[in-house]
C-alpha positions in Angstrom: 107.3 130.0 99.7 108.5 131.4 96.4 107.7 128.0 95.3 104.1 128.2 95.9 104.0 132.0 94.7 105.3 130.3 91.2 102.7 127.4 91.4 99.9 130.3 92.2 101.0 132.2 89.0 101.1 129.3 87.2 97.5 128.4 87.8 96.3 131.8 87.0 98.3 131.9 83.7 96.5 128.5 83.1 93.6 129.9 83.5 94.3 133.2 81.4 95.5 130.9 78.6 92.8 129.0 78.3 89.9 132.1 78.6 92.2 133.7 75.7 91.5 130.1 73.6 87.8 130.4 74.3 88.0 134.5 73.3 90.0 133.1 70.1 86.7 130.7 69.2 84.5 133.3 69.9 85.9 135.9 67.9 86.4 133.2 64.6 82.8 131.8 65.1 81.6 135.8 65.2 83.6 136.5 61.9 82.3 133.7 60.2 78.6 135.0 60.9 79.8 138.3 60.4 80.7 136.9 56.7 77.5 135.1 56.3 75.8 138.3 56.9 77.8 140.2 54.4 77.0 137.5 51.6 73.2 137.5 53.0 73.2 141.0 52.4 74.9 141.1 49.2 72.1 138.8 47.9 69.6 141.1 49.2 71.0 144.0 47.6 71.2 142.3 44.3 67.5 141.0 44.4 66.6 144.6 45.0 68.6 145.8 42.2 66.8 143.5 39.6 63.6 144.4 41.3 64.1 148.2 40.7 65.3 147.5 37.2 62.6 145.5 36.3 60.7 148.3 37.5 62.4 151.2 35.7 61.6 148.5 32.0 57.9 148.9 33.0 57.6 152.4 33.6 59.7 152.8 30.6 57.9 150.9 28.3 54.5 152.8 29.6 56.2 155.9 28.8 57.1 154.5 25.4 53.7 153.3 25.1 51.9 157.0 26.0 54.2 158.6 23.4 53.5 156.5 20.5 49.5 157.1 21.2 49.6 160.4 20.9 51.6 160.2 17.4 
């Protein structure tokens, strides 16, 4: 009897072990898209950041143009 109680618990711990190895892929694919979605953003925010300077050149070099008009 306590032979089949082991063999029982050793089925289930089987089982456990090899849920916890399919958690373990799951959780390394996540934090490689989790990565990827850190650089992807990171790209966005730089685009941006040229975007708005290239924006703040224009509206500077209006202003620099309006001034020198009324000289």
């Amino acid at each position: 009897m306590l032979a089949q109680q082991l063999e029982a618990l050793s089925v289930r711990l089987e089982a456990l072990e090899s849920r916890l190895a399919d958690f373990d892929r799951v959780i390394s694919g996540l934090e490689g898209a989790a990565l990827t979605t850190a650089r992807s953003l990171q790209e966005i925010s730089s685009h941006w950041d040229s975007v708005y300077e290239a924006m703040r050149r224009i509206e500077d070099a209006d202003v620099g143009q309006f001034e020198s008009g009324q000289e």
